[in-house]
C-alpha positions as CSV (number, residue, x, y, z in Angstrom):
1,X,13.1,-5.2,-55.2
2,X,14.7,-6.9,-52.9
3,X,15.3,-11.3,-53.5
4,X,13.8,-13.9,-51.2
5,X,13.9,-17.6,-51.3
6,X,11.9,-20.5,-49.7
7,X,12.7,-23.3,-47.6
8,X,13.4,-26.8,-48.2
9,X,16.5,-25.7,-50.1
10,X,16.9,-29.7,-50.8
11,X,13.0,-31.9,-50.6
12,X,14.5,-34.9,-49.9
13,X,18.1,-33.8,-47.6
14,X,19.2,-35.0,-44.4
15,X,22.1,-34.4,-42.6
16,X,23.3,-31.7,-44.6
17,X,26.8,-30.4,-45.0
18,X,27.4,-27.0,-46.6
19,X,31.2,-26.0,-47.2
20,X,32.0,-22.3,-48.7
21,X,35.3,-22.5,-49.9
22,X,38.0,-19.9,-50.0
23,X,37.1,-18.6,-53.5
24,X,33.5,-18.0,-52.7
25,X,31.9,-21.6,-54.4
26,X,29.6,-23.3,-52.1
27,X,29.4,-26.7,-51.7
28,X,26.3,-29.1,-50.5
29,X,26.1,-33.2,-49.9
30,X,23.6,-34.9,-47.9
31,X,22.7,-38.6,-47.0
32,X,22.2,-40.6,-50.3
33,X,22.6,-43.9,-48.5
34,X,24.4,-45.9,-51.6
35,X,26.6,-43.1,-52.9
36,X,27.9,-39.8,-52.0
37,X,26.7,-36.6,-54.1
38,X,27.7,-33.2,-54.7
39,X,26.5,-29.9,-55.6
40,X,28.4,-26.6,-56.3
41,X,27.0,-23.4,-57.0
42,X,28.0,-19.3,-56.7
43,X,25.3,-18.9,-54.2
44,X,23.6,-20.9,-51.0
45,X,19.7,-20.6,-52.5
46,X,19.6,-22.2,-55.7
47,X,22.4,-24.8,-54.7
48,X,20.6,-27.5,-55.7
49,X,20.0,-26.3,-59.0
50,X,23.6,-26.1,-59.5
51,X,26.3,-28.7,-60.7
52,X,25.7,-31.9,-58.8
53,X,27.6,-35.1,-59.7
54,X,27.6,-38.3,-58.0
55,X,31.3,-38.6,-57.4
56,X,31.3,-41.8,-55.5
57,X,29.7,-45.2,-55.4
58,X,31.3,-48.1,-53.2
59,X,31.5,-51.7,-54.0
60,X,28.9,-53.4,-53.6
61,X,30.5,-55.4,-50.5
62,X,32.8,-54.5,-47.6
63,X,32.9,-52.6,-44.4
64,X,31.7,-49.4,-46.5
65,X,29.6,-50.4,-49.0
66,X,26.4,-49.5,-47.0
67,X,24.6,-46.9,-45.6
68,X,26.7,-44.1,-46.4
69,X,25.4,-41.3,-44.3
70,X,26.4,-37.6,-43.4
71,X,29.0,-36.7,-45.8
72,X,31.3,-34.1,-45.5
73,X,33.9,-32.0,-47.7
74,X,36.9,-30.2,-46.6
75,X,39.5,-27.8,-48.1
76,X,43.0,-29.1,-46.1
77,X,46.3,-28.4,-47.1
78,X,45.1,-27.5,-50.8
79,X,43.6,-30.7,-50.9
80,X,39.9,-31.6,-50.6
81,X,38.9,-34.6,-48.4
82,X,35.5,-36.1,-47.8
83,X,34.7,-37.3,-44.6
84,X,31.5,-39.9,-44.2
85,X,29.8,-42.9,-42.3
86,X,29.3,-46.5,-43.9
87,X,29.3,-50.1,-42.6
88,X,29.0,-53.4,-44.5
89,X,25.3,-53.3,-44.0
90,X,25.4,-54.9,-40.2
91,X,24.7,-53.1,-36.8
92,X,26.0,-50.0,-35.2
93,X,29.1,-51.7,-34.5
94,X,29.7,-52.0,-37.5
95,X,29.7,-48.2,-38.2
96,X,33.3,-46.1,-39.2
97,X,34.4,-43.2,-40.7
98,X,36.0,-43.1,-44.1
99,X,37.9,-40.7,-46.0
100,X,38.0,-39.7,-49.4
101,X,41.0,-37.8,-51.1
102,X,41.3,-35.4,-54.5
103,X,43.8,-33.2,-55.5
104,X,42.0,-31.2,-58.4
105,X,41.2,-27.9,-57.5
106,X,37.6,-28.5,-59.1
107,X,36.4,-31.7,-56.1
108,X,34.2,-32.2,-59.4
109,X,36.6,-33.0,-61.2
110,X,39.6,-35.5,-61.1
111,X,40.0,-39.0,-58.7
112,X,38.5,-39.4,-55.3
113,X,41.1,-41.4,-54.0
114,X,39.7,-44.0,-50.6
115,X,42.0,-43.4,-47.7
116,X,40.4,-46.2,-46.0
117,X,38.4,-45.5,-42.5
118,X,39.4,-43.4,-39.7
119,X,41.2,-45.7,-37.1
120,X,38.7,-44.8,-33.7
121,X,38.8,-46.2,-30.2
122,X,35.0,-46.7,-30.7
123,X,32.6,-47.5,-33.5
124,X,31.1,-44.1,-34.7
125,X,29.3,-41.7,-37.5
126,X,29.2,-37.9,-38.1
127,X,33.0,-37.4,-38.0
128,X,34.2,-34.1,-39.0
129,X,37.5,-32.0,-38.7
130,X,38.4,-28.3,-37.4
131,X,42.1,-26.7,-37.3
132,X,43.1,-24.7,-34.5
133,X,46.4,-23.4,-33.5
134,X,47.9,-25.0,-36.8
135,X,46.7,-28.5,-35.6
136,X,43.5,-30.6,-37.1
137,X,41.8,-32.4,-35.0
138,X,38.8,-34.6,-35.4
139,X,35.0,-35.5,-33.9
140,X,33.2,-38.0,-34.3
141,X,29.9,-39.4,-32.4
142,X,30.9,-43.0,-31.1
143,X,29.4,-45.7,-29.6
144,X,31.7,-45.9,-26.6
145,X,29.0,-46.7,-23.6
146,X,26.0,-48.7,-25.0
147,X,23.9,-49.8,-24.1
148,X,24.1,-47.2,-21.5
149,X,23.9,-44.7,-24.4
150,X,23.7,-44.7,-27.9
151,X,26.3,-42.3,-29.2
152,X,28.5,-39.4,-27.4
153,X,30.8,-36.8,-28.8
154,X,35.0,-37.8,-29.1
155,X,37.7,-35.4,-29.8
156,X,41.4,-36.7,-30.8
157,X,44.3,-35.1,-32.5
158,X,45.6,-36.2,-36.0
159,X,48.3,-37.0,-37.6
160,X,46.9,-36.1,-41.0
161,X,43.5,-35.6,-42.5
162,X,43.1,-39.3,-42.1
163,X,44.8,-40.7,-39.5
164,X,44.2,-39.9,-35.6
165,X,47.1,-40.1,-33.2
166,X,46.6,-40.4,-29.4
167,X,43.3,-40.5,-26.9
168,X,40.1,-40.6,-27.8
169,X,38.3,-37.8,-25.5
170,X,34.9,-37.7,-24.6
171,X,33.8,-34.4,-24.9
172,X,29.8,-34.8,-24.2
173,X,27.6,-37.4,-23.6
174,X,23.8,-37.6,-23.4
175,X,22.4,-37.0,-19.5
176,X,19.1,-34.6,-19.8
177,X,15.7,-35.8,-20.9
178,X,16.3,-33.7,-23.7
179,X,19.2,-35.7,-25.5
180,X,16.8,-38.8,-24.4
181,X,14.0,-38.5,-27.0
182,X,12.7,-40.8,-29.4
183,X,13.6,-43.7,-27.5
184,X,17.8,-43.3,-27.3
185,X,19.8,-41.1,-25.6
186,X,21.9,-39.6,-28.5
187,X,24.8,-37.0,-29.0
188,X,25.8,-36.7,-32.5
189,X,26.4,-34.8,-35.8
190,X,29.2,-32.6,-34.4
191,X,29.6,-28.9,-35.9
192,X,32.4,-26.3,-35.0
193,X,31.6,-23.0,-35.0
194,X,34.2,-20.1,-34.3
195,X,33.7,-16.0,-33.4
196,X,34.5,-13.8,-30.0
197,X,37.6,-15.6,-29.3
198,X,35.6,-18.9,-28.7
199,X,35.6,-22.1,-30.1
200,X,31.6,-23.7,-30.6
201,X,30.9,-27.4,-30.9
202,X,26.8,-27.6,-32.0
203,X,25.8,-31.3,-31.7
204,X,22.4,-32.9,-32.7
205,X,20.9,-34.5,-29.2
206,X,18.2,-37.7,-29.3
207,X,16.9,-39.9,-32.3
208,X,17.0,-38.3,-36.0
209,X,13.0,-39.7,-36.0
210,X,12.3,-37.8,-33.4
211,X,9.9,-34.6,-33.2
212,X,12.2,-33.8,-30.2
213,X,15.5,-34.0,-32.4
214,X,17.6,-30.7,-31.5
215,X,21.1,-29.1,-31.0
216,X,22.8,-28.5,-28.0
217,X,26.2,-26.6,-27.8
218,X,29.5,-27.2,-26.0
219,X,31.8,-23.5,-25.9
220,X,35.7,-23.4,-25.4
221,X,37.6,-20.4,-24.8
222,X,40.0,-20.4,-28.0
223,X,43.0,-19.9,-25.4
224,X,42.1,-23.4,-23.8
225,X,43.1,-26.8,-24.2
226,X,40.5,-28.6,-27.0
227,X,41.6,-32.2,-25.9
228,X,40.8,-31.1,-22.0
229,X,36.9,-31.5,-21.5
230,X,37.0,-29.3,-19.0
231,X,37.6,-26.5,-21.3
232,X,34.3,-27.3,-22.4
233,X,31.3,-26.0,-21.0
234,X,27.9,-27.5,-21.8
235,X,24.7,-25.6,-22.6
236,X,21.8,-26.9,-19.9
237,X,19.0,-26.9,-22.5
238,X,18.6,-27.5,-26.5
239,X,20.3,-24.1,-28.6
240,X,17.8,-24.9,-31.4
241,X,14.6,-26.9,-31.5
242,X,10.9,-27.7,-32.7
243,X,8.9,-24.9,-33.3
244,X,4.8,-26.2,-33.3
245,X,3.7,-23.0,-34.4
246,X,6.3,-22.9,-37.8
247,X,5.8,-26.7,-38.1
248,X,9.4,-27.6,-37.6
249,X,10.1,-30.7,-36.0
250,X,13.5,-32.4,-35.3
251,X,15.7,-29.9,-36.0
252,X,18.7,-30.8,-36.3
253,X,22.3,-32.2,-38.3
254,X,23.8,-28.7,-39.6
255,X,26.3,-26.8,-40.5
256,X,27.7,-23.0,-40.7
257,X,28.2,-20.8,-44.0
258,X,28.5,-17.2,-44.4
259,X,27.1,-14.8,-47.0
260,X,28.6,-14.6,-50.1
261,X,29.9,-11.2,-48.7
262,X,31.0,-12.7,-45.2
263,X,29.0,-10.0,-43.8
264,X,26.2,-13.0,-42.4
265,X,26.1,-16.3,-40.6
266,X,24.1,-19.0,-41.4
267,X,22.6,-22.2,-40.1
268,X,22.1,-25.0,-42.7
269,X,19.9,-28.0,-40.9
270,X,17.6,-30.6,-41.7
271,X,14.3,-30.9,-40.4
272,X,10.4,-32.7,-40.6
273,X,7.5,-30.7,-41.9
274,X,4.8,-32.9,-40.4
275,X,4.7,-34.0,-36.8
276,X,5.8,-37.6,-36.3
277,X,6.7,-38.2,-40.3
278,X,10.1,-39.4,-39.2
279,X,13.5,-39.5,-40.5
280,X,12.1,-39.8,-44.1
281,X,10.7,-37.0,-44.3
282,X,14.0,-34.8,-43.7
283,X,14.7,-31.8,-45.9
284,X,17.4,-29.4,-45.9
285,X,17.0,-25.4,-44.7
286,X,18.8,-22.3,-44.2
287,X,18.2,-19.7,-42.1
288,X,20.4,-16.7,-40.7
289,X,21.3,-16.3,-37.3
290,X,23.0,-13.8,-34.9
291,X,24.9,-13.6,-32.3
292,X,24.1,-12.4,-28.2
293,X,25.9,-9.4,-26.4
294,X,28.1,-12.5,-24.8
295,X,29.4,-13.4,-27.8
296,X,27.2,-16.6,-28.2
297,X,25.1,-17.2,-31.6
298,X,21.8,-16.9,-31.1
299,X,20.1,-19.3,-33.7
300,X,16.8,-18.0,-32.8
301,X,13.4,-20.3,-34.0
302,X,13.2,-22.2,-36.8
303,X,11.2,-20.8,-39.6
304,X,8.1,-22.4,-41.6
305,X,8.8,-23.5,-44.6
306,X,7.5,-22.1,-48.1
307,X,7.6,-18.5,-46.0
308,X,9.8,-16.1,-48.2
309,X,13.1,-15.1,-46.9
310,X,15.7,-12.4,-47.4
311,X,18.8,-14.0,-49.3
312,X,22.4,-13.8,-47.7
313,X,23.5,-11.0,-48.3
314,X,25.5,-10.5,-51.2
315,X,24.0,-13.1,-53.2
């Protein structure tokens, strides 16, 4: 018989970040607000009934002792790093992105050691990090034009997985009504995504709160210039949204996993089962997706939650 599984893979889990690392373990963490979290299990499904272990819990003052929001983990340079927002509980100007260090091969093991915050030209949130061409580069969603704008998307180069060397690029901002909603215009929560020779950047567009909380997609030739944002080209309309009919609203915040046996892609997103329930309500899915005869992934419509699904194959 073949296995299924329901969505919310995580009740109460926004802004999720799921990592599969080179031996197969998959990693989840998601807002906790005061401290960061981490699961680890052999499969995507039951990750949250795997081992989970707060592994981090600031001071109780100082510029990131609050509202630590979408962290992240990384495998670079046999090292893991954690990547994730805080501020010392003041405004959005407040806002940076810190970096956490561990050298064990087990991240739930050993000592997370605090590299300190990312050095941006802007206040920001949602930073995360891709390699390409045997360079690392970083994105992050900053607050370079308010109040013209809430947030936009910023590429720069770094020196190392904590450090950021030259320009700050601005890679897309909010413009259409449909990075508008909810009362700010919003581009945030960026998410690479490679295949057919092109590079992917899936950002969330308008307020987390929002019903009308989506993604939207920038594409790069992998031949092109990253730091150029003319290499970019912007999707006209949302990749991924609200689906009445399933009772999906606000899709949005995710990541990419494959199946266990690589053979599968995977979307991993937050998003509200009630209409206008707001941020609170946020839980964490998965779905698979696949991909267009352009080479572009084709995410499809989100499905209803408590619906079975096929699990990844090879799980």
């Amino acid at each position: 018989m073949d296995k299924t599984f329901m969505n919310p893979l995580l009740e109460n889990g926004a802004d999720p970040w799921m990592y599969k690392h080179e031996d197969g373990t998959y990693y989840l963490m998601v807002t906790r607000q005061g401290r960061l979290d981490l699961w680890k299990s052999d499969n995507m499904t039951n990750i949250a009934s795997g081992n989970q272990k707060t592994i981090w819990i600031p001071d109780e003052t100082g510029s990131n002792s609050k509202n630590l929001w979408a962290p992240e983990i990384h495998y670079i340079n046999k090292k893991w790093y954690i990547y994730y927002t805080a501020n010392d509980g003041g405004g959005d100007s407040t806002r940076k992105i810190f970096v956490l260090e561990n050298e064990e091969e087990d991240p739930l093991e050993g000592t997370w050691t605090d590299k300190g915050s990312i050095i941006t030209e802007y206040a920001g949130l949602d930073g995360t990090v891709f390699e390409h061409r045997g360079d690392l580069y970083f994105l992050y969603a900053g607050y370079g034009h308010f109040p013209e704008y809430g947030s936009a998307i910023y590429i720069a180069k770094m020196a190392n997985p904590w450090t950021i060397e030259g320009e700050n690029v601005l890679l897309s901002k909010p413009t259409d009504p449909w990075e508008m909603q909810g009362g700010m215009a919003i581009n945030e929560g960026p998410a690479i995504l490679k295949g057919y020779g092109k590079i992917f950047l899936v950002f969330s567009a308008s307020t987390c709160w929002s019903d009308d909380y989506s993604l939207g997609m920038l594409t790069c030739s992998e031949q092109d210039d990253v730091m150029n944002t003319k290499s970019w080209i912007k999707a006209p309309n949302p990749i991924f949204h609200k689906s009445q009919e399933n009772q999906v609203f606000g899709p949005g915040h995710n990541s990419f996993v494959k199946s266990p046996d690589d053979k599968e892609y995977w979307i991993v997103y937050h998003a509200i089962p009630v209409s206008g329930a707001g941020s609170a309500h946020r839980s964490t899915r998965a779905q698979k997706f696949g991909w267009d005869d352009q080479g572009n992934p084709d995410f499809g419509i989100p499905v209803p939650i408590h619906v079975q699904i096929d699990v990844p194959s090879g799980e």
